[in-house]
Backbone as CSV, one residue per row, in Angstrom:
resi,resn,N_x,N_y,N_z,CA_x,CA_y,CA_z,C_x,C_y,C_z
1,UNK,2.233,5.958,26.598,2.634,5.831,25.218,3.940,5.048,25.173
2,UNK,4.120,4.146,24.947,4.990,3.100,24.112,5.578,3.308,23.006
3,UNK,7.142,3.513,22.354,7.435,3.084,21.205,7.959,1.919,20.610
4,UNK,7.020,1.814,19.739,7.298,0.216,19.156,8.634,0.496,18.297
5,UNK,9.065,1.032,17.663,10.475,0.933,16.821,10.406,2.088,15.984
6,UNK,11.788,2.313,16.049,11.833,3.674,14.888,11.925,3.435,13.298
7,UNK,10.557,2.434,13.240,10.247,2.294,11.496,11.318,1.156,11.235
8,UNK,11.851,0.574,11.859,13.101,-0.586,11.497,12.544,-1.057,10.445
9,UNK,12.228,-2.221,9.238,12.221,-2.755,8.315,10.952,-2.364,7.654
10,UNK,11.061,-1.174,7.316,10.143,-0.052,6.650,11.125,0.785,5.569
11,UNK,10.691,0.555,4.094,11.540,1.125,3.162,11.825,2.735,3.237
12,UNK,13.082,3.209,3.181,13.132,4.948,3.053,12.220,5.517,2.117
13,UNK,12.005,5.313,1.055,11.310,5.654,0.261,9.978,4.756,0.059
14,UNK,9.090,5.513,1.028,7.885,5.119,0.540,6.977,5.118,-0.941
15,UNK,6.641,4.399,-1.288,5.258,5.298,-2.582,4.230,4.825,-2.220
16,UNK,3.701,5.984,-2.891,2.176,6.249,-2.092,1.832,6.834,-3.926
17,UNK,-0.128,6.626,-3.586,-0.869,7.399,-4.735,-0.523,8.434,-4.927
18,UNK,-0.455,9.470,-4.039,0.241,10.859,-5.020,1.230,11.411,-5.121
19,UNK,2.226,10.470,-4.963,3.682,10.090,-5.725,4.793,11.001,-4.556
20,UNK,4.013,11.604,-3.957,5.173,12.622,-2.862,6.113,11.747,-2.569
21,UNK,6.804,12.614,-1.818,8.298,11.749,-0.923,7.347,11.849,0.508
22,UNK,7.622,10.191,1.207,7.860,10.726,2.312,8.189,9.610,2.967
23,UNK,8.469,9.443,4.364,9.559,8.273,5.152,8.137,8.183,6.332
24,UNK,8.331,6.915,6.780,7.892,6.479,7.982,8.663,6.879,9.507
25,UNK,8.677,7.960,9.892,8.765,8.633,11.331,9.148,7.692,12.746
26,UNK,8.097,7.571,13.132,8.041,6.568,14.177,6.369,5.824,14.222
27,UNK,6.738,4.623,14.982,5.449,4.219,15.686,4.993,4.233,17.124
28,UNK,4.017,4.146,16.918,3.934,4.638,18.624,2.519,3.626,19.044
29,UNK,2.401,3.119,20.325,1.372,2.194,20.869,0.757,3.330,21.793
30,UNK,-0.275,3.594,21.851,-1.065,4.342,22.778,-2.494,3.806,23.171
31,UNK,-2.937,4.324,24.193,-4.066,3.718,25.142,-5.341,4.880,24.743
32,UNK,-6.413,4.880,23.988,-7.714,5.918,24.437,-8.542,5.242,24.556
33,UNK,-8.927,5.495,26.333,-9.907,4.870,26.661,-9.234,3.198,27.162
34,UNK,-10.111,2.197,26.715,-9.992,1.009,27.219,-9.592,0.670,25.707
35,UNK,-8.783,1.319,24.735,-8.495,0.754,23.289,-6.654,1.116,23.418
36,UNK,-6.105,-0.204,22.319,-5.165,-0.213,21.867,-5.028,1.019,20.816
37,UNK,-4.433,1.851,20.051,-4.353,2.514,19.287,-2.714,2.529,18.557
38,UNK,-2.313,1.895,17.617,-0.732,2.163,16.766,-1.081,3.337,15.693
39,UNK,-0.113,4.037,16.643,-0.004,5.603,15.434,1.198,5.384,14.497
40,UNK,0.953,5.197,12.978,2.141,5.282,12.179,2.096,6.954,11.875
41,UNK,3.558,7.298,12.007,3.328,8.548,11.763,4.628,8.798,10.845
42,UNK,4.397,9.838,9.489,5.094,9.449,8.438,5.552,11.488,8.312
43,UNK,6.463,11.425,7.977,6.674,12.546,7.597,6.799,12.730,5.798
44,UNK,6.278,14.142,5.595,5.762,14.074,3.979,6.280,15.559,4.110
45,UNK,6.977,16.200,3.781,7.429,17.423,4.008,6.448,18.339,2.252
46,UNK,6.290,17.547,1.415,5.341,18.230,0.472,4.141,18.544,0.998
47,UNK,3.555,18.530,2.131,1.758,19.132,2.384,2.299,20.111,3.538
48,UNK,3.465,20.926,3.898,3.840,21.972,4.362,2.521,22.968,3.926
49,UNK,2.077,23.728,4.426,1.343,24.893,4.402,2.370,26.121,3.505
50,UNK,3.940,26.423,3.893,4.723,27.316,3.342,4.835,26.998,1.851
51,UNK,4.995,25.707,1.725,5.340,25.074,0.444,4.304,24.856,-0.948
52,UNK,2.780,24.518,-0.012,1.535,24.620,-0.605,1.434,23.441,-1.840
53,UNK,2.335,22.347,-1.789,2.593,21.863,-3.199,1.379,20.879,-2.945
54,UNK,1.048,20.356,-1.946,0.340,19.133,-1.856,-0.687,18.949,-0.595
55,UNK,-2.373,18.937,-1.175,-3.197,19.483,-0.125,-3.828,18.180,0.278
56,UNK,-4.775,18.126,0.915,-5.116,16.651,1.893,-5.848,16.333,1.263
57,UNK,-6.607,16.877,0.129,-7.429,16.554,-1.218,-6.464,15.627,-1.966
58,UNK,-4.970,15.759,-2.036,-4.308,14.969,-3.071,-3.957,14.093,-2.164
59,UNK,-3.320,13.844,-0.896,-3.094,12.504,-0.544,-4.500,11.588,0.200
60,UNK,-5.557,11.928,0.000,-6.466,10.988,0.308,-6.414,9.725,0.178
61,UNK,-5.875,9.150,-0.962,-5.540,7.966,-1.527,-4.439,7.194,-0.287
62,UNK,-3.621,8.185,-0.263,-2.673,7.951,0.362,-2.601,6.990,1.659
63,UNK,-3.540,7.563,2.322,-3.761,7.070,4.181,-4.259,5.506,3.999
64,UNK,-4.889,5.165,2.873,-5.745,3.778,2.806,-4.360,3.110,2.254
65,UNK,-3.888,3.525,1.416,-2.546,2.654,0.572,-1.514,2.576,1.984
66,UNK,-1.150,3.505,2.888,-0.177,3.224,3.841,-0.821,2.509,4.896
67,UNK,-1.692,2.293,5.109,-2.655,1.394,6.387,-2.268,-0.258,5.737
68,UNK,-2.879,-0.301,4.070,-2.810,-1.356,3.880,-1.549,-2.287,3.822
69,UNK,-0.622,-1.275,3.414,0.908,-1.539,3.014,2.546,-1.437,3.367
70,UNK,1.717,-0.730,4.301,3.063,-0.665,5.795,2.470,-0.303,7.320
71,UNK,1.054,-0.306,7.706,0.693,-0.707,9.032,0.296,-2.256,9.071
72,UNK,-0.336,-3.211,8.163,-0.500,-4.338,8.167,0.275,-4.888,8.663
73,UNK,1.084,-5.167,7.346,2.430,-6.207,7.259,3.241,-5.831,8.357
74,UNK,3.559,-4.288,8.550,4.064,-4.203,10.004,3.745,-4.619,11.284
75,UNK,2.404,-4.589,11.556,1.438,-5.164,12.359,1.934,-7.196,12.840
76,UNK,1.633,-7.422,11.596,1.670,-8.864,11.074,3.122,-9.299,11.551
77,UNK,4.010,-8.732,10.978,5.410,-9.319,11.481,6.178,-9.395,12.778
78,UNK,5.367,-8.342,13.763,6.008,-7.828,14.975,4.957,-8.686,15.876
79,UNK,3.723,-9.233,15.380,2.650,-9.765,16.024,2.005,-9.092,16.913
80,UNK,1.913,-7.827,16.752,0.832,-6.694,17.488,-0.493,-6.663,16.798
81,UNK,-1.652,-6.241,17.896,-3.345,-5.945,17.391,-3.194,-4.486,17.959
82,UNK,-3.993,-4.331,17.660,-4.790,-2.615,17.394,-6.250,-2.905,17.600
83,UNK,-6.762,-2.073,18.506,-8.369,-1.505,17.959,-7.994,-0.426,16.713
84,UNK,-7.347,0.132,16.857,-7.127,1.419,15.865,-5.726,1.584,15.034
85,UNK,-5.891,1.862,14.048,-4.622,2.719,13.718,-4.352,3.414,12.671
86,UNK,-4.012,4.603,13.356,-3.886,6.021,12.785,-2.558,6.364,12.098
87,UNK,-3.243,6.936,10.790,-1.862,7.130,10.283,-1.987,8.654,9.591
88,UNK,-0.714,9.210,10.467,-0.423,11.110,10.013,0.465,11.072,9.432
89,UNK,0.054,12.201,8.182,1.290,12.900,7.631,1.932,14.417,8.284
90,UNK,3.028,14.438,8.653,3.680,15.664,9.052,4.427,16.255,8.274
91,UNK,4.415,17.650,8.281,5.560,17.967,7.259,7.031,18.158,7.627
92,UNK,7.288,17.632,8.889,8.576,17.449,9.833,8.441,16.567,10.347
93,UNK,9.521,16.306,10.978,9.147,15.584,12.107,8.932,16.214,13.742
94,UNK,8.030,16.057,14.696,7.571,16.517,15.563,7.363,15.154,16.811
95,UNK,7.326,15.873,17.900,6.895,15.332,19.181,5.458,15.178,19.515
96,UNK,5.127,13.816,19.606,3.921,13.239,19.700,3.034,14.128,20.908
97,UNK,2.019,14.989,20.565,1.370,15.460,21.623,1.737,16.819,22.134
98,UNK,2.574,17.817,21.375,3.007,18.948,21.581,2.082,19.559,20.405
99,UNK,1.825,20.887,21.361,0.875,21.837,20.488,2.324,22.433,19.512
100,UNK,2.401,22.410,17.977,3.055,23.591,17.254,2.277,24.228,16.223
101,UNK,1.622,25.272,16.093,1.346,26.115,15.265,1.793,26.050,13.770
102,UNK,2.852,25.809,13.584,3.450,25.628,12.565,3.124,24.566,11.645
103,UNK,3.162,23.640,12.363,3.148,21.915,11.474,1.648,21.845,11.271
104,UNK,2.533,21.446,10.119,0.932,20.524,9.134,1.223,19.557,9.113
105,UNK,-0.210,18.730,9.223,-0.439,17.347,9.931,-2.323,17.151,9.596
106,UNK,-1.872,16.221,8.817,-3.051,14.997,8.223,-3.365,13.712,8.734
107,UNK,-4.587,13.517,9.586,-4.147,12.482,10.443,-5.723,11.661,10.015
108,UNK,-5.902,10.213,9.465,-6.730,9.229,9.258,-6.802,8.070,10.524
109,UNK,-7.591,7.938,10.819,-8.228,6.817,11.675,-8.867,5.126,10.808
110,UNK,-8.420,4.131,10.958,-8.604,3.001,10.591,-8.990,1.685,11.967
111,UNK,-10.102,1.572,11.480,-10.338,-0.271,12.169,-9.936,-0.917,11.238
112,UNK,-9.606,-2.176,11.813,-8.737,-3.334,11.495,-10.059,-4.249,10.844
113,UNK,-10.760,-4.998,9.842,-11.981,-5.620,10.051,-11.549,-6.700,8.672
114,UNK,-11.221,-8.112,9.610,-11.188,-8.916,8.302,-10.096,-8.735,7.343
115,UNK,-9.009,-8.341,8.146,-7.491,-8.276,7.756,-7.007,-7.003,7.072
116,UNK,-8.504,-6.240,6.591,-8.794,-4.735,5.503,-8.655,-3.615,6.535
117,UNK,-7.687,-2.322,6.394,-8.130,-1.359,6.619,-9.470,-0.815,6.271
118,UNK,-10.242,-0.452,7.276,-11.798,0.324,7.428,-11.721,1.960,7.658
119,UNK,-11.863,3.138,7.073,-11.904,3.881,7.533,-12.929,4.040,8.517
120,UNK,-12.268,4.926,9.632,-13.199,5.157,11.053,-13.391,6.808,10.795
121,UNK,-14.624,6.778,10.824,-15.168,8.533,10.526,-15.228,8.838,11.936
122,UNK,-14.233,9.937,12.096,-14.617,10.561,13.831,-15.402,11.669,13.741
């Protein structure tokens, strides 16, 4: 696992379809299998489980609007490809690949096809 940058020219305040707060985390380059994979991973502290304000029913919208609108252009400017890229919401921030019980975490899968985020059904 590789980190590509800690979100450098990525706005603090994201917006997204269902209007939450939340910031771009880190990115990360990872290998599954014989595939490239860039994980944007965003922290959204509203889809907390304690907090209950905001369920994965309301940011659905969400994962396609941040693929298109800050993994692209991010993509595009740094001149990186992807087979994949995944983009989670956390309600903290957390360590890539540690089991916590606690955290809630919404995580979408995208192919790249013809410049469009594709959702990838796993």
């Amino acid at each position: 696992m590789t980190y590509v940058t800690e979100a450098a020219g990525v706005p603090d305040a994201l917006q997204v379809p269902s209007g939450q707060a939340m910031d771009l985390f880190e990115v990360l380059v990872d290998r599954v299998d014989a595939e490239t994979w860039i994980r944007f991973r965003f922290v959204a502290p509203s889809i907390a489980r304690a907090r209950g304000e905001i369920s994965f029913f309301d940011v659905q919208d969400d994962f396609e609007h941040l693929c298109t609108r800050v993994a692209l252009p991010y993509l595009k400017e740094r001149d990186l490809s992807a087979d994949a890229v995944v983009v989670s919401l956390l309600d903290r921030p957390a360590e890539f690949g540690q089991a916590d019980d606690t955290l809630t975490q919404f995580i979408e899968v995208f192919r790249i096809k013809n410049g469009i985020c594709a959702w990838e059904a796993l």
